[in-house]
N, CA, C and O atoms as CSV, one atom per row, in Angstrom:
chain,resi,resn,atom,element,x,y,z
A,1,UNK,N,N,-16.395,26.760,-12.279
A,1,UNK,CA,C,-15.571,25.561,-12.236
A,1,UNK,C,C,-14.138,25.930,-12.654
A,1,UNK,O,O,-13.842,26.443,-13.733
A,2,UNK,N,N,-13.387,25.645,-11.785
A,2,UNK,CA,C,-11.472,25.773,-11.818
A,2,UNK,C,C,-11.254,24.782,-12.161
A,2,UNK,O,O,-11.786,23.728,-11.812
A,3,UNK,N,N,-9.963,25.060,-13.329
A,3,UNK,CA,C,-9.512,23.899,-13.788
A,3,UNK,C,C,-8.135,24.075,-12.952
A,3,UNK,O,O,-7.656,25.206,-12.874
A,4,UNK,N,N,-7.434,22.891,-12.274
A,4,UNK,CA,C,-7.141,22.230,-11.430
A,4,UNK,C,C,-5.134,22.201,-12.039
A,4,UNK,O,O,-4.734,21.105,-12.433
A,5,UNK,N,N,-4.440,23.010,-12.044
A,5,UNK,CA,C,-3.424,22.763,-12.669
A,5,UNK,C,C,-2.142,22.016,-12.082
A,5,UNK,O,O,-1.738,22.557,-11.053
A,6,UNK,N,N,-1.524,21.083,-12.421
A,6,UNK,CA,C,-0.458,20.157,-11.978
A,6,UNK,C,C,0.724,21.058,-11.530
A,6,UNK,O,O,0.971,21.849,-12.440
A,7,UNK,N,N,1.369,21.193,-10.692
A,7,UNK,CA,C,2.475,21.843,-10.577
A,7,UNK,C,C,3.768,21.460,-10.119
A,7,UNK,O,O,4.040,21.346,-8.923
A,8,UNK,N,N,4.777,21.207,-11.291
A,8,UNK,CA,C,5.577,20.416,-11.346
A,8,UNK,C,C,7.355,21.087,-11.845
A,8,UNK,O,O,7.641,21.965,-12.659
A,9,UNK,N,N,8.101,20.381,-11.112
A,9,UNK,CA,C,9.558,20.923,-11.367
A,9,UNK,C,C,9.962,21.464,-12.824
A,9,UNK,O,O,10.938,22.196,-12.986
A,10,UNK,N,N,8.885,20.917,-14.176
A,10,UNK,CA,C,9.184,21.150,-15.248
A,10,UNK,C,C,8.984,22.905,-15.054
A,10,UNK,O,O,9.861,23.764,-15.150
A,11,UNK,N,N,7.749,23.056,-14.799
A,11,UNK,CA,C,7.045,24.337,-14.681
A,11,UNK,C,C,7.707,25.829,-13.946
A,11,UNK,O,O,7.725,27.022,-14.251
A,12,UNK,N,N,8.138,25.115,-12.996
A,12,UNK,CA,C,9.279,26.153,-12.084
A,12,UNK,C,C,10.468,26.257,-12.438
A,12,UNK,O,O,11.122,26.973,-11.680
A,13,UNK,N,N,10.964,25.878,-13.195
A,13,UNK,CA,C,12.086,25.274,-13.432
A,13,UNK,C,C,12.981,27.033,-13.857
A,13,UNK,O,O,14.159,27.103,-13.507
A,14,UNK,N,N,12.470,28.069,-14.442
A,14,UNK,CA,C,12.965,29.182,-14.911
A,14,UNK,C,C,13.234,29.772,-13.309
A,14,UNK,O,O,13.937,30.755,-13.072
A,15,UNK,N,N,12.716,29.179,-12.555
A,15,UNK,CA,C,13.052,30.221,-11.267
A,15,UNK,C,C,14.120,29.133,-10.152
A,15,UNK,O,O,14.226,29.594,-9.015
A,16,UNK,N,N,14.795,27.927,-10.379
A,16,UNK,CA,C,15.448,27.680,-9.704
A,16,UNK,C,C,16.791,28.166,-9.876
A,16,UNK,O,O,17.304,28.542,-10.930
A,17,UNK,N,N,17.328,28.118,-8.685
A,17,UNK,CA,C,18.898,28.950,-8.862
A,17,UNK,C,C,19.670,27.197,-8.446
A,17,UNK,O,O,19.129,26.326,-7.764
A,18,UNK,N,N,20.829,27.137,-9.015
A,18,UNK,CA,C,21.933,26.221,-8.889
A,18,UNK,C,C,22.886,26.671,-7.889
A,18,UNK,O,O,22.926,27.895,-7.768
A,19,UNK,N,N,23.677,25.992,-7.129
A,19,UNK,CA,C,24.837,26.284,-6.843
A,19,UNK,C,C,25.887,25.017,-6.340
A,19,UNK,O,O,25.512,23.890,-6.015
A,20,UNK,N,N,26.764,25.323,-6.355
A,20,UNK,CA,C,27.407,24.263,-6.313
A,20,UNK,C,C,29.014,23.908,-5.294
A,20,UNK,O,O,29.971,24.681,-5.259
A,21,UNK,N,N,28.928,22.453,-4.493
A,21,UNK,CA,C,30.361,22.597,-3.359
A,21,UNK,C,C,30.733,21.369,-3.469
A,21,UNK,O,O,30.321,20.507,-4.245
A,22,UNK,N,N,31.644,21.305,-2.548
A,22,UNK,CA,C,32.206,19.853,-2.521
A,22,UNK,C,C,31.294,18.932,-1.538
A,22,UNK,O,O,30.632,19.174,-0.529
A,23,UNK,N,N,31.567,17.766,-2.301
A,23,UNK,CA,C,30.637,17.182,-1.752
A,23,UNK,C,C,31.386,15.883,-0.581
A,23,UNK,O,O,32.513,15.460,-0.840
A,24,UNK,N,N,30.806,15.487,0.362
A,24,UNK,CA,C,30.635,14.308,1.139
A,24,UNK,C,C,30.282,13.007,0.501
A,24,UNK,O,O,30.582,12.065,1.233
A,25,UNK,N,N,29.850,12.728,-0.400
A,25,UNK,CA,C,29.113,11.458,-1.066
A,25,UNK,C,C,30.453,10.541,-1.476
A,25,UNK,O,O,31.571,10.588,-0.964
A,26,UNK,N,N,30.050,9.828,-2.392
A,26,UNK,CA,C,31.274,8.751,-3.108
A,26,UNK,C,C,31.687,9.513,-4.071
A,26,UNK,O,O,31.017,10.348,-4.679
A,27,UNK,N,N,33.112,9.159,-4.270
A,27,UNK,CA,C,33.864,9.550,-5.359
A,27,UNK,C,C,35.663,9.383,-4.935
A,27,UNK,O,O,36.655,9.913,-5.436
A,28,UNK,N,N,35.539,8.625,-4.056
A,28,UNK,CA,C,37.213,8.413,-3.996
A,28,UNK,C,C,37.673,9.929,-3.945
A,28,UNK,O,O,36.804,10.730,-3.601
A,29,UNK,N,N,39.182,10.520,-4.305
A,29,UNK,CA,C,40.070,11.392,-4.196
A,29,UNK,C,C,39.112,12.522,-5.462
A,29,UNK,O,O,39.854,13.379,-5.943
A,30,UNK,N,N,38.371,12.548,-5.725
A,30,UNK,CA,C,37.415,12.851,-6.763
A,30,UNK,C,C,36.653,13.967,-5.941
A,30,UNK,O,O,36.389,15.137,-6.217
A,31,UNK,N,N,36.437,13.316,-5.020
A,31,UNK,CA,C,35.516,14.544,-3.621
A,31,UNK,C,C,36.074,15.455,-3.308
A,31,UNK,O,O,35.413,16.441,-2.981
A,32,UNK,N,N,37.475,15.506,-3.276
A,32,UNK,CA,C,38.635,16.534,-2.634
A,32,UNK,C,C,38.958,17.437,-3.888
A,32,UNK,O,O,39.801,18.323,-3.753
A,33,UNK,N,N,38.239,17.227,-5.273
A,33,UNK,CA,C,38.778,18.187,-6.680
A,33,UNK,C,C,37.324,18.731,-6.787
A,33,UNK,O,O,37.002,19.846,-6.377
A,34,UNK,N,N,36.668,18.046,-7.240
A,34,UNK,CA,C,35.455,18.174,-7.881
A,34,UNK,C,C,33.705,18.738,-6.716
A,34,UNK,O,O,33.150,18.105,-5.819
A,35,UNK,N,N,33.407,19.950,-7.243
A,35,UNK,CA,C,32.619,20.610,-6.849
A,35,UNK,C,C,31.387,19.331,-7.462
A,35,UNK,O,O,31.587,19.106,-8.655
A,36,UNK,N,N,30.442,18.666,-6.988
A,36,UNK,CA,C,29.505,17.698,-7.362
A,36,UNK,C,C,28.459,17.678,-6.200
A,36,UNK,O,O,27.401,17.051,-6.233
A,37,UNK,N,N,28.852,18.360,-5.294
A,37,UNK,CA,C,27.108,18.463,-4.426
A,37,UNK,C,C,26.215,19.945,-4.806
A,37,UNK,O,O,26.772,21.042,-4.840
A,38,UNK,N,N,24.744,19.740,-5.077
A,38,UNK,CA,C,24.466,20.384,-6.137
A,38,UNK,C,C,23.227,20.518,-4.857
A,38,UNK,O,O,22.729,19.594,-4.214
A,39,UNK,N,N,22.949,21.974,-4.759
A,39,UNK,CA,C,22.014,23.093,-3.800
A,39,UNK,C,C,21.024,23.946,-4.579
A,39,UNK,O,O,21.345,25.053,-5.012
A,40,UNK,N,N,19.644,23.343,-4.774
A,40,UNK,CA,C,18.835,24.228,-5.517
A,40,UNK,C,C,18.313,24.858,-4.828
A,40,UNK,O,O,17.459,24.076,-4.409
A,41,UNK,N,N,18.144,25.819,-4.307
A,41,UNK,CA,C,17.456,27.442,-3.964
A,41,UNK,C,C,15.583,27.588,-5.017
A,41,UNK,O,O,15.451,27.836,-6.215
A,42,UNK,N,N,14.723,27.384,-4.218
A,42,UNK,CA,C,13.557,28.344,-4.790
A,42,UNK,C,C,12.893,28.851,-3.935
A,42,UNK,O,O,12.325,28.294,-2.995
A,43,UNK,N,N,12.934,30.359,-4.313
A,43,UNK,CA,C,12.058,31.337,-3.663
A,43,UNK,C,C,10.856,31.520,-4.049
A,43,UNK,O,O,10.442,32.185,-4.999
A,44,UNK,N,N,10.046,30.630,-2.938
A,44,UNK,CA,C,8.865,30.636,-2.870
A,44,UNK,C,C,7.825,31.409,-2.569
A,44,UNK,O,O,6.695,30.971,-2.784
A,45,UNK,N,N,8.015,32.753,-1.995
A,45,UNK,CA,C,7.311,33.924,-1.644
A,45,UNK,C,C,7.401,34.775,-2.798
A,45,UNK,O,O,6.428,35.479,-3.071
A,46,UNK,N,N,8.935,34.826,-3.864
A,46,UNK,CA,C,8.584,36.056,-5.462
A,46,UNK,C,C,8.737,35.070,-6.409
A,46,UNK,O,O,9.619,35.292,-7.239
A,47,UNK,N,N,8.029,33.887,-6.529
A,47,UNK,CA,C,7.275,33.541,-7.559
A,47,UNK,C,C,6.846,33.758,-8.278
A,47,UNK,O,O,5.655,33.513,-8.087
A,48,UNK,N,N,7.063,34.278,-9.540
A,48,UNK,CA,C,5.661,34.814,-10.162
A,48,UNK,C,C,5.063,33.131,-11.011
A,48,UNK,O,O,3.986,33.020,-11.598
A,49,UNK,N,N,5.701,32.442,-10.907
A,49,UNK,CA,C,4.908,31.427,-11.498
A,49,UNK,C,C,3.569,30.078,-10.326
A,49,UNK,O,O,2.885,29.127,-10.705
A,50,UNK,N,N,3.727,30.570,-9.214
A,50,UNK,CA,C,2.671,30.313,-8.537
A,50,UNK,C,C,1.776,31.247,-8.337
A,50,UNK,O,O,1.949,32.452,-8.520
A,51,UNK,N,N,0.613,30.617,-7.885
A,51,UNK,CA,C,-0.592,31.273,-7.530
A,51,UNK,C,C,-0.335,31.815,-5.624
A,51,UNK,O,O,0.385,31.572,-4.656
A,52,UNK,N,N,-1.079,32.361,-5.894
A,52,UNK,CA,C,-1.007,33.061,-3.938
A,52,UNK,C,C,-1.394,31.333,-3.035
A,52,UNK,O,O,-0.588,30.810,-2.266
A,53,UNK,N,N,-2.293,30.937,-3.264
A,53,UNK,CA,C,-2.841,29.591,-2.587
A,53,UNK,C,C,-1.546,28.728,-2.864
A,53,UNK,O,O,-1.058,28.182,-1.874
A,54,UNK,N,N,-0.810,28.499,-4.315
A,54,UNK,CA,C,-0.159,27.150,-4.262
A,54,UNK,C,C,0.741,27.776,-2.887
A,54,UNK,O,O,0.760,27.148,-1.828
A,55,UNK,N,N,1.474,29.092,-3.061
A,55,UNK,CA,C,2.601,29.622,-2.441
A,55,UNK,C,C,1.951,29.052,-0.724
A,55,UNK,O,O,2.705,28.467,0.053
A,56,UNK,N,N,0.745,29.298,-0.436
A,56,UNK,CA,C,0.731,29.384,0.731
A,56,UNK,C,C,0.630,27.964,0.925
A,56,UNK,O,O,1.172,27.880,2.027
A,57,UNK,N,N,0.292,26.725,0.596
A,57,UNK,CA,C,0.041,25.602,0.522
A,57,UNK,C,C,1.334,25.045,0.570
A,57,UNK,O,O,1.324,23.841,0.829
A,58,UNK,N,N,2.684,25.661,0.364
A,58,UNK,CA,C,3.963,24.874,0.139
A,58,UNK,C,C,4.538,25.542,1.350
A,58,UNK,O,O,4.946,24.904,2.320
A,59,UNK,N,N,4.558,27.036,1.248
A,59,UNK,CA,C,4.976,27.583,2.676
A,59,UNK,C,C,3.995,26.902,4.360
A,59,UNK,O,O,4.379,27.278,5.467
A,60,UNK,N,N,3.117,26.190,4.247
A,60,UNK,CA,C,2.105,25.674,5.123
A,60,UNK,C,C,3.146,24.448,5.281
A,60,UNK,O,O,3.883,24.317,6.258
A,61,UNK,N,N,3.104,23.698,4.336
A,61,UNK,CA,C,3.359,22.302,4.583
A,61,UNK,C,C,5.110,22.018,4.295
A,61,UNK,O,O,5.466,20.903,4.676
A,62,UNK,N,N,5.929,22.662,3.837
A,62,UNK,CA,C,7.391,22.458,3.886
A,62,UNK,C,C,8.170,23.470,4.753
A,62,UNK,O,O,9.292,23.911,4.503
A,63,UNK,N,N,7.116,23.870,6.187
A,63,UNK,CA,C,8.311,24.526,7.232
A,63,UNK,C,C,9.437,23.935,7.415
A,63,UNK,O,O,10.406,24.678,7.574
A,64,UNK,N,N,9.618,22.732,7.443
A,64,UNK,CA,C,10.831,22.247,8.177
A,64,UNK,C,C,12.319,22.335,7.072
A,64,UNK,O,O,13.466,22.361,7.520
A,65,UNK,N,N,12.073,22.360,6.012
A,65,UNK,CA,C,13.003,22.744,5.072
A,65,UNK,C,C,13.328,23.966,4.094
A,65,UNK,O,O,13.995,24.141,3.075
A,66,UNK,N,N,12.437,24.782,5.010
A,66,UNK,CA,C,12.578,26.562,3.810
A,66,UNK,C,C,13.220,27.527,5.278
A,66,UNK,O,O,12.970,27.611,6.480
A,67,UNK,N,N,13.922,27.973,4.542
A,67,UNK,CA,C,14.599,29.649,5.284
A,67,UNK,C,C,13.625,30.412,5.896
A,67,UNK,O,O,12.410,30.248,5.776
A,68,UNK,N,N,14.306,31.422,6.691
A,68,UNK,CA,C,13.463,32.245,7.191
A,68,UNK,C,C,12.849,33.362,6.075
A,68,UNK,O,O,11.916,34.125,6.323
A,69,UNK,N,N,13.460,33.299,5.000
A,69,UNK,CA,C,12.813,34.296,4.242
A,69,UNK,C,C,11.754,33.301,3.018
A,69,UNK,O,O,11.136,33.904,2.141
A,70,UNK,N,N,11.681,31.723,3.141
A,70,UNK,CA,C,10.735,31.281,2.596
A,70,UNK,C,C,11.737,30.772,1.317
A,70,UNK,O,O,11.266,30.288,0.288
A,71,UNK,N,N,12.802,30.910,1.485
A,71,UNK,CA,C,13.714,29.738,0.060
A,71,UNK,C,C,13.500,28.414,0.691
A,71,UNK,O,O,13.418,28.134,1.887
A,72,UNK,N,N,13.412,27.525,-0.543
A,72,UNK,CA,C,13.322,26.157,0.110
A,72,UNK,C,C,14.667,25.790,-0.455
A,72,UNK,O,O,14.990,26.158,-1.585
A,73,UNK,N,N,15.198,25.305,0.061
A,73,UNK,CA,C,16.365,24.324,0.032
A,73,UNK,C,C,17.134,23.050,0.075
A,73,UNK,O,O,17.597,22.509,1.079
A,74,UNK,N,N,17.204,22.641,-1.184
A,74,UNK,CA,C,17.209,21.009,-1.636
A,74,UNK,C,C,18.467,20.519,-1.927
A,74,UNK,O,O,18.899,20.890,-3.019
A,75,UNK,N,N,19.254,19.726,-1.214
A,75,UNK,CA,C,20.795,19.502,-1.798
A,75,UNK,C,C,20.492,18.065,-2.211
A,75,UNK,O,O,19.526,17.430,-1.787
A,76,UNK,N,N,21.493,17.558,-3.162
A,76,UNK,CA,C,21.691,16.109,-3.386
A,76,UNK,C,C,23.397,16.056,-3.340
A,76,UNK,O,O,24.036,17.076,-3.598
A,77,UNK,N,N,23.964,14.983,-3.045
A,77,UNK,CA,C,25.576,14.726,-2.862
A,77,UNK,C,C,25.762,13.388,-2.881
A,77,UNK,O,O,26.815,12.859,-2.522
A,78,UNK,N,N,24.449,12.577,-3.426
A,78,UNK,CA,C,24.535,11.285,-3.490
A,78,UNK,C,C,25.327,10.649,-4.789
A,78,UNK,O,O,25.891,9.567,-4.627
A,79,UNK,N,N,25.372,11.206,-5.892
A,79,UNK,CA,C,26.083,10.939,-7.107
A,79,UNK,C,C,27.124,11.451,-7.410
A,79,UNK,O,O,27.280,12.596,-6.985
A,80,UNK,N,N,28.116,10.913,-8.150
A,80,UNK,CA,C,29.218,10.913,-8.539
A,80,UNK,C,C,29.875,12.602,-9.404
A,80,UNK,O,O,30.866,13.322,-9.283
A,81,UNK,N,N,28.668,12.581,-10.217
A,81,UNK,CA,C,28.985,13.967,-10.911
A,81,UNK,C,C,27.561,14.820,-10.885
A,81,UNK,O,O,26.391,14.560,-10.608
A,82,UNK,N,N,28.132,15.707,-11.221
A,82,UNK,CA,C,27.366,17.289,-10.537
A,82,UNK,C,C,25.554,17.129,-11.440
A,82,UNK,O,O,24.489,17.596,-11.033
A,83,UNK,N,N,25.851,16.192,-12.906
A,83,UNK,CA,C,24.745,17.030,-13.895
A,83,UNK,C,C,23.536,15.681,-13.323
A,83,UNK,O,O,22.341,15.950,-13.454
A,84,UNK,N,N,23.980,14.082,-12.623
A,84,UNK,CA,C,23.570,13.408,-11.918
A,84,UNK,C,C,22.953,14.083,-10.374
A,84,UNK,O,O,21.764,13.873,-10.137
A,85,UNK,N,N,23.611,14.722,-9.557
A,85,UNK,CA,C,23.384,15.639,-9.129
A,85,UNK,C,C,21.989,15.988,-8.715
A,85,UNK,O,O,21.143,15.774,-7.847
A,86,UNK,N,N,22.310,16.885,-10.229
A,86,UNK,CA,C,20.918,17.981,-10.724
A,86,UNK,C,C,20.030,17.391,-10.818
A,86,UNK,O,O,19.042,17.760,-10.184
A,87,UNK,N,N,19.958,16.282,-11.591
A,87,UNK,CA,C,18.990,15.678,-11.862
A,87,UNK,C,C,18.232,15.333,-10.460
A,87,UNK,O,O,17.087,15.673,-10.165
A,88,UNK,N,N,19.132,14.584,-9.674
A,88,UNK,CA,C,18.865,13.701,-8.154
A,88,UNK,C,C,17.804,14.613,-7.580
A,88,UNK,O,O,16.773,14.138,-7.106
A,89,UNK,N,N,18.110,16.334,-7.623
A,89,UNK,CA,C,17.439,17.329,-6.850
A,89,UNK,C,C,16.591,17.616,-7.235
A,89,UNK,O,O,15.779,18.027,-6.405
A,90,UNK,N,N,16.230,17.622,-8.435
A,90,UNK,CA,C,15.091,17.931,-9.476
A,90,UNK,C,C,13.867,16.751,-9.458
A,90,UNK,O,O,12.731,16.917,-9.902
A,91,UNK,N,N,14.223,15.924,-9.037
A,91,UNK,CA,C,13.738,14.576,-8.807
A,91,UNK,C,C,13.016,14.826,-7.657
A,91,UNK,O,O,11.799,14.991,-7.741
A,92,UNK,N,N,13.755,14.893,-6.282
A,92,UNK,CA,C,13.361,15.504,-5.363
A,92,UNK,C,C,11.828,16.361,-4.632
A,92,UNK,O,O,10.915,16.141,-3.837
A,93,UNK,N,N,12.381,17.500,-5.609
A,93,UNK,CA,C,11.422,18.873,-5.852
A,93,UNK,C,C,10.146,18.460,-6.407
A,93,UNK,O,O,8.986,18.818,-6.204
A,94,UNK,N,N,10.669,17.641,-7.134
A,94,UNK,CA,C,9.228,17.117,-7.992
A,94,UNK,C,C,8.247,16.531,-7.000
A,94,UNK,O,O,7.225,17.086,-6.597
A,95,UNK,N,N,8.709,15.306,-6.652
A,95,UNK,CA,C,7.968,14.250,-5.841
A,95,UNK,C,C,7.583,14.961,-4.479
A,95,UNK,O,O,6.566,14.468,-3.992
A,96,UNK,N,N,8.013,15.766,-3.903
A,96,UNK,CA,C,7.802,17.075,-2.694
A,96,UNK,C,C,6.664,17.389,-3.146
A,96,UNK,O,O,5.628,16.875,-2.725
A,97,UNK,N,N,6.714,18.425,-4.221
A,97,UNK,CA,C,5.667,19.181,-4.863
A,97,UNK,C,C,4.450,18.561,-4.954
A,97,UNK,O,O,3.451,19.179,-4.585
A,98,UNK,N,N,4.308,16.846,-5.611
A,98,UNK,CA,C,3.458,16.121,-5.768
A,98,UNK,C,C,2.892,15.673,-4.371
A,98,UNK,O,O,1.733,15.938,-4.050
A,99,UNK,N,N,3.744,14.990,-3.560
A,99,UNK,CA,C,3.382,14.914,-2.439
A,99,UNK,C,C,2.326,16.333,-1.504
A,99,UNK,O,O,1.249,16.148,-0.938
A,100,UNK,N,N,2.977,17.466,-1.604
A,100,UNK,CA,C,2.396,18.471,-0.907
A,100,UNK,C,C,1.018,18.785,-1.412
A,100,UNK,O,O,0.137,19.381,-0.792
A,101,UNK,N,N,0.955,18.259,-2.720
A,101,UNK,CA,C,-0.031,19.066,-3.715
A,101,UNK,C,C,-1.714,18.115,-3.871
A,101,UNK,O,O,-2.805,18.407,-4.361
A,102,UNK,N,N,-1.051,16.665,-3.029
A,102,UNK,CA,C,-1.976,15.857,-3.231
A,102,UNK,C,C,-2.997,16.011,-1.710
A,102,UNK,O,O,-2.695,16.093,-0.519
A,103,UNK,N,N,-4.311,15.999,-2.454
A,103,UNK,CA,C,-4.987,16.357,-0.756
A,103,UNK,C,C,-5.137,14.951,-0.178
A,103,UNK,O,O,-4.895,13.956,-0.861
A,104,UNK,N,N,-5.515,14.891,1.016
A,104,UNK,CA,C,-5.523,13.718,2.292
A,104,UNK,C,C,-7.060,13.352,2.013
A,104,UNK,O,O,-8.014,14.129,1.977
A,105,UNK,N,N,-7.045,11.734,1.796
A,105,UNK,CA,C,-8.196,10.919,1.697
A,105,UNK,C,C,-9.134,11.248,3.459
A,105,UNK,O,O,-8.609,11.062,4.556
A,106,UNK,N,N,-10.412,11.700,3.246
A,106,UNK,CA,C,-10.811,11.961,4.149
A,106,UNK,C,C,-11.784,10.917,4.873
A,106,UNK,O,O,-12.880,10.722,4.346
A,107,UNK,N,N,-11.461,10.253,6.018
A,107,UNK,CA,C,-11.275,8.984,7.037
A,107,UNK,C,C,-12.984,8.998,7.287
A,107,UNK,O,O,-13.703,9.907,7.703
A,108,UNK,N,N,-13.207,8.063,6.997
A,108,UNK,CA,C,-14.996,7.801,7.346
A,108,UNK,C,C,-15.242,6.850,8.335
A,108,UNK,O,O,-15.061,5.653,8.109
A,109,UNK,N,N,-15.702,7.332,9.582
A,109,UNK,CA,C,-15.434,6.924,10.729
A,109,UNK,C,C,-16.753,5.581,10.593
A,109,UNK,O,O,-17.878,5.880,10.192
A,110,UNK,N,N,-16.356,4.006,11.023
A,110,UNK,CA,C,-17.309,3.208,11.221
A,110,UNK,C,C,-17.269,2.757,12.410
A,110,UNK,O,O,-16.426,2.977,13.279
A,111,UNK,N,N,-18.360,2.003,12.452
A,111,UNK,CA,C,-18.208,1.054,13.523
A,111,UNK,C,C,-17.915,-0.208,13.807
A,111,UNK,O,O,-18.717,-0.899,13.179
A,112,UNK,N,N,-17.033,-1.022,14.555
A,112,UNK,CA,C,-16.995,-2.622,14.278
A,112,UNK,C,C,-18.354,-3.289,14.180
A,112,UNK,O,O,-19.435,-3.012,14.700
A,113,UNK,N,N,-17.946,-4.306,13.309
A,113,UNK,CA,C,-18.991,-5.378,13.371
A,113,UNK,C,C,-19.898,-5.846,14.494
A,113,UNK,O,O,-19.324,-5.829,15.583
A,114,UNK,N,N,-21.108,-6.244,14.528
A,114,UNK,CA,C,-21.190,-7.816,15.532
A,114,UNK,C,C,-20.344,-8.567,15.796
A,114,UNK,O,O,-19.796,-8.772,16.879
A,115,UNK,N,N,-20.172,-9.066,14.725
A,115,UNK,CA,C,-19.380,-10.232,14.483
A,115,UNK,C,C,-18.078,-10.053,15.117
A,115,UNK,O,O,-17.848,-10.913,15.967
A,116,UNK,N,N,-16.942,-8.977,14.910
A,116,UNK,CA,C,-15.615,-8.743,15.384
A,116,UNK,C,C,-16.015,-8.479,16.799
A,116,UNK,O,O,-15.238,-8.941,17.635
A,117,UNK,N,N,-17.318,-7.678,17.360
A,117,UNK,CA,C,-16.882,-7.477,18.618
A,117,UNK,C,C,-17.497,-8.800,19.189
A,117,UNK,O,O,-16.975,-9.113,20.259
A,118,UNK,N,N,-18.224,-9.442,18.863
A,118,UNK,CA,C,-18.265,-10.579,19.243
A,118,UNK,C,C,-17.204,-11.710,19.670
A,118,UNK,O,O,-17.091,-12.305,20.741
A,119,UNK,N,N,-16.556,-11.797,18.629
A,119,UNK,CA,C,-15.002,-12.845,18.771
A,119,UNK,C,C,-14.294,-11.447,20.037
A,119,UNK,O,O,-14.519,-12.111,21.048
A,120,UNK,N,N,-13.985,-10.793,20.314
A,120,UNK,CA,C,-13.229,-9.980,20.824
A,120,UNK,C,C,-13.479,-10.368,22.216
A,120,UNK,O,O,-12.577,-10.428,23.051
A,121,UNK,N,N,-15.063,-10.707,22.529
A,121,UNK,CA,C,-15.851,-10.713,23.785
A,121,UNK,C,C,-15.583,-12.403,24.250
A,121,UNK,O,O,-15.382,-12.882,25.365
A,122,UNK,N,N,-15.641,-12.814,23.396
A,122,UNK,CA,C,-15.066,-14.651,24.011
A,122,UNK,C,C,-13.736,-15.263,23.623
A,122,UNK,O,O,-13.421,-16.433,23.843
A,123,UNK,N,N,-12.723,-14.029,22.810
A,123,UNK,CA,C,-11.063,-14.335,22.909
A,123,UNK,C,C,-11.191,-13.857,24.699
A,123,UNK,O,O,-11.117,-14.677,25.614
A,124,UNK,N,N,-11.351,-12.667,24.848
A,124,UNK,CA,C,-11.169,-12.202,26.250
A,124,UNK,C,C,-11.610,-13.442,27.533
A,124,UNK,O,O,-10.899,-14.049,28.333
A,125,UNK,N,N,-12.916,-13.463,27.313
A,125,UNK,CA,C,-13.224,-14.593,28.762
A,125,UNK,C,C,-12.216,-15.719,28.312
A,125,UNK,O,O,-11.453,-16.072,29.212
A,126,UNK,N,N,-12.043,-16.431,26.945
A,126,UNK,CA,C,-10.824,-17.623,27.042
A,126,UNK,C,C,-9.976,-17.241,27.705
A,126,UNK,O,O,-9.664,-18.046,28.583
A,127,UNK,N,N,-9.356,-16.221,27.693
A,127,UNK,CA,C,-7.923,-15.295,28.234
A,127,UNK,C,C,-8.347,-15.671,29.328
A,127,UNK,O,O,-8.050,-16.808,29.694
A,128,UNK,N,N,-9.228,-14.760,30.237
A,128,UNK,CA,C,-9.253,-14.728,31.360
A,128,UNK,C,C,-9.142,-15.969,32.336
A,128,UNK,O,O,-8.412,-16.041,33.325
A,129,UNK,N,N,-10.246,-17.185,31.733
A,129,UNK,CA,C,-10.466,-18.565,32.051
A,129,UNK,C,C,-9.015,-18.867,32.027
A,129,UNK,O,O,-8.502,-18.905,33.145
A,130,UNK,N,N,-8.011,-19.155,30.739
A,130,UNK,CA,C,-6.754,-19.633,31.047
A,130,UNK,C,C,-5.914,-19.366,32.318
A,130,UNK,O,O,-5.403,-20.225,33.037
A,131,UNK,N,N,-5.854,-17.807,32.491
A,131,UNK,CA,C,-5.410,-17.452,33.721
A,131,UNK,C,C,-5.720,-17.837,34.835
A,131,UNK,O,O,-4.869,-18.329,35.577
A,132,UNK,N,N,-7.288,-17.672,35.284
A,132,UNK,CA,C,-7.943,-18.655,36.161
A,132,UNK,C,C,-7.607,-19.808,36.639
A,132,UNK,O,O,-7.945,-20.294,37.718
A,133,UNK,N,N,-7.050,-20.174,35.967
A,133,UNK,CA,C,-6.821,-21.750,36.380
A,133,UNK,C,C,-5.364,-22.424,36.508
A,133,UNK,O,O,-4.947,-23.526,36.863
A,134,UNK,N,N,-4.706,-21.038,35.974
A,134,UNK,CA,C,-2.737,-21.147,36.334
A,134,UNK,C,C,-2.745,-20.534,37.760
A,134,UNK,O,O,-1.814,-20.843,38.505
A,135,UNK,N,N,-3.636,-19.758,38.172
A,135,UNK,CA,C,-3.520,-19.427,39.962
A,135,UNK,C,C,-3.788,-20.305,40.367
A,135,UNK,O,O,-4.492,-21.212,39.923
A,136,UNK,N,N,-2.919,-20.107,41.903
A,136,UNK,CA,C,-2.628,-21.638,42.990
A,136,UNK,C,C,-3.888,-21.315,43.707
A,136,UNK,O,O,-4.491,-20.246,43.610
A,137,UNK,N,N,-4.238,-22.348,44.446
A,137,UNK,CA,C,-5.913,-22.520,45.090
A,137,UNK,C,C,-5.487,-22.379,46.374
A,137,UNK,O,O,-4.568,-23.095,46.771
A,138,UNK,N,N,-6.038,-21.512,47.151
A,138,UNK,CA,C,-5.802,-21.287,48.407
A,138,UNK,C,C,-6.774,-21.822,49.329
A,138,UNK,O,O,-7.899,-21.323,49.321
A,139,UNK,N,N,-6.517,-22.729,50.094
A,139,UNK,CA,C,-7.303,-23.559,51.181
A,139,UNK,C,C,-7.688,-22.991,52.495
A,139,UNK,O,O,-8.301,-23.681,53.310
């Protein structure tokens, strides 16, 4: 029996890299001085703080946002200052992680009722009957 470990932005946190540009977001004449869009970098293939499975489980399911060499890459430019920012991206990473990490409720196929396919079977002939009787009668 494996015990089952949470894996969370707190945890990775020694292996993200910062960097930092100007940003697009709000800030008035503030955007044109101030470096405040904030680019976290994690390299997800030299990890040493994942397991081989989490690595392959994040490289599986976040193709559309990691490099060709397997950095994933997270910007935020929605806030005003840079340490808001950080936070915004860290936020991010987290809820990703959680999301990726949670497995898919597995769908238990039934069958309709009597009852529903029943109503289904005399909404239809009403249908049909209504129509029936809006066509012109040909003599």
């Amino acid at each position: 029996m494996s015990i089952k470990r949470i894996v969370s932005a707190s945890l990775l946190e020694r292996e993200f890299v910062f960097t930092t540009s100007r940003s697009s977001g709000p800030g008035g004449q503030n955007v044109n001085k101030v470096n405040t869009k904030v680019t976290l970098k994690f390299d997800i293939p030299n990890s040493a703080l994942l397991t081989i499975e989490e690595k392959e489980i994040l490289l599986n399911k976040l193709t559309a946002s990691l490099t060709k060499d397997g950095v994933w890459l997270l910007t935020s430019q929605d806030k005003r200052s840079q340490l808001q920012n950080k936070e915004a991206v860290i936020q991010k990473l987290d809820n990703a992680l959680t999301k990726a990490f949670t497995k898919k409720k597995v769908r238990k196929a039934t069958k309709p009722s009597t009852g529903s396919v029943q109503k289904r079977i005399t909404e239809k002939k009403n249908r049909s009957e209504k129509k029936q009787w809006r066509q012109k009668f040909s003599d």
